[in-house]
C-alpha positions in Angstrom: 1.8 5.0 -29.7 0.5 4.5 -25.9 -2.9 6.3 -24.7 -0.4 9.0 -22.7 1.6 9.9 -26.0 -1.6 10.8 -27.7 -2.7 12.6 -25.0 0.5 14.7 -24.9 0.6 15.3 -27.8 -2.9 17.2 -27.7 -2.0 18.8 -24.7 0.9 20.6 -26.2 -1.4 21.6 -29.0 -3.4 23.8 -26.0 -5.8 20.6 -25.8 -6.6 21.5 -21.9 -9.1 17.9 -22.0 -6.3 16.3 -22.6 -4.1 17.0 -20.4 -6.6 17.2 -17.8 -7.0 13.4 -18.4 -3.7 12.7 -18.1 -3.1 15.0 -14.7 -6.1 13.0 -13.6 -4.2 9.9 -14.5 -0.7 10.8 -12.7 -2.1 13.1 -9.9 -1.9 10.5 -7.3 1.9 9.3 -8.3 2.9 12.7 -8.4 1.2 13.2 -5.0 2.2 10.5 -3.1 6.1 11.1 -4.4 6.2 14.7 -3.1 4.4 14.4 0.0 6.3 11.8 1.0 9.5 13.5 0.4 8.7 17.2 1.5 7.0 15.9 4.9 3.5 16.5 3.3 4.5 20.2 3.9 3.5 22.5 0.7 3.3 19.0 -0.9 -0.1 20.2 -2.6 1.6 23.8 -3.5 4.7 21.1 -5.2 2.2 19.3 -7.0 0.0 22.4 -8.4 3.1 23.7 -9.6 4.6 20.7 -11.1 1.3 20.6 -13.4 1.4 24.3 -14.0 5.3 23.7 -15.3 4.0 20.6 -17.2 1.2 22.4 -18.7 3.6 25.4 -19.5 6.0 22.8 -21.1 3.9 20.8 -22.8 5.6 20.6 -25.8 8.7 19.5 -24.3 7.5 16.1 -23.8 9.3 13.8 -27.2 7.6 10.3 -26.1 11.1 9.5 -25.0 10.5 7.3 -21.8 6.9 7.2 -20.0 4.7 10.6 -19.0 4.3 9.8 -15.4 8.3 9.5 -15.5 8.4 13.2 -17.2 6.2 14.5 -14.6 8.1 12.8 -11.6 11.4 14.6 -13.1 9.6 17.8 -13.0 8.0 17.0 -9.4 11.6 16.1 -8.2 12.5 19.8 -10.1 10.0 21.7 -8.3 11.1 20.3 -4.7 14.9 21.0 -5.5 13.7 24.7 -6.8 11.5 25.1 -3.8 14.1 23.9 -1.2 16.8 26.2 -2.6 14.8 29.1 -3.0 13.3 28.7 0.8 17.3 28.2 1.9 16.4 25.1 4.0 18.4 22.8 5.1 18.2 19.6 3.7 15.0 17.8 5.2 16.0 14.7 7.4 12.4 13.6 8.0 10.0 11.5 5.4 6.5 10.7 6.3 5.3 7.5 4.6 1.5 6.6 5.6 1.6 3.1 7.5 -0.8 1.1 5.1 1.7 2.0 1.9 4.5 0.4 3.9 3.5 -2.3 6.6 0.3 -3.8 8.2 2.1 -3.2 11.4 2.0 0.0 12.3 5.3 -1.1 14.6 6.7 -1.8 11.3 5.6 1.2 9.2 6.8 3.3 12.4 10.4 2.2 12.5 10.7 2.8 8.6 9.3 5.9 8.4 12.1 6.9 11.2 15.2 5.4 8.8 13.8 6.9 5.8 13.9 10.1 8.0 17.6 9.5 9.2 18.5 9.1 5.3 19.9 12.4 3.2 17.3 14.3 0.6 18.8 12.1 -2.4 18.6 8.5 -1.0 15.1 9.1 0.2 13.9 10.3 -3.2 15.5 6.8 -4.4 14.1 4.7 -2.6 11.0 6.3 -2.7 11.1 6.4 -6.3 11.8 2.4 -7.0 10.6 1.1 -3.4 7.1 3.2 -2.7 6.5 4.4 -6.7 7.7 1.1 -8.1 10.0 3.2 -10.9 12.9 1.6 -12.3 16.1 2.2 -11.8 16.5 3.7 -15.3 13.6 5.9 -14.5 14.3 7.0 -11.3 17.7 7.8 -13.0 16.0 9.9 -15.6 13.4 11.3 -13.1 16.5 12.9 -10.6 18.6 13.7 -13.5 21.3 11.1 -12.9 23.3 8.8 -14.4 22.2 4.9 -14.4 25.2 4.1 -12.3 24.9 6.6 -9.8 21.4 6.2 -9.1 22.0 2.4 -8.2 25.0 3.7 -6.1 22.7 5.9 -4.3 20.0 3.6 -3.9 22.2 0.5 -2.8 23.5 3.1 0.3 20.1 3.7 1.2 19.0 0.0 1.2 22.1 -0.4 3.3 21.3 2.6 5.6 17.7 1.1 6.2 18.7 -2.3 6.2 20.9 -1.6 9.2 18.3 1.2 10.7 15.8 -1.5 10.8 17.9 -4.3 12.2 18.7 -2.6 15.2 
């Protein structure tokens, strides 16, 4: 059993030192993912109230794939509740800071602008398995898809940058 299964384990037994230690551990993942996809507007509201949902649902977590994958499917959660709730439109824009992406800031520039011109769903792909480094099984789990449709969505938005980027 990993150091993250123990913990979570003690957590949903009210352990708050425990899952302090693992918040600690996935704060910046969880973080990074939401800011990046909500614009870095109410990202640190997101992520407060992904941990409150996680603490509230400890229990919930079986083992069954990794805990920062759990909390990254309750991060993605919280942005599609938020964004509903607000009645937004889907967001078109994605900030990506320039030394996660490029050393030229040219570079970072024109990708932050294609990420922007992709749709709510691809971003949170390709954010998931090109900035977070999930797989494709776990970004699958994390956005409540299947496998296939994941890579289907993730192959349009390599396409959509590819082409972005070439021109």
């Amino acid at each position: 059993m990993d150091h993250d299964a123990i913990l979570a384990r003690k957590a949903a037994a009210g352990d708050t030192a425990a899952f302090t230690i693992l918040v600690r551990g996935h704060e910046g993942a969880v973080r990074r993912f939401l800011g990046r996809l909500s614009r870095q507007q109410g990202s640190d509201d997101l992520a407060q109230e992904t941990f409150l949902r996680a603490w509230r649902r400890a229990s919930d977590y079986r083992g069954e794939g990794t805990y920062r994958g759990w909390l990254m499917r309750i991060a993605w959660t919280v942005f599609l509740d938020t964004r509903r709730a607000a009645g937004r439109r889907e967001e078109r824009e994605a900030a990506i800071p320039a030394h996660d992406v490029a050393h030229d800031p040219n570079q970072s520039l024109d990708l932050q602008r294609a990420l922007a011109l992709l749709g709510t769903r691809e971003r949170a792909a390709a954010l998931l398995c090109f900035g977070e480094g999930c797989s494709h099984g776990e970004a699958a789990e994390i956005m409540g898809l299947p496998l296939g449709t994941l890579k289907s969505i993730l192959a349009r938005a390599r396409a959509a940058l590819v082409e972005r980027l070439e021109n």
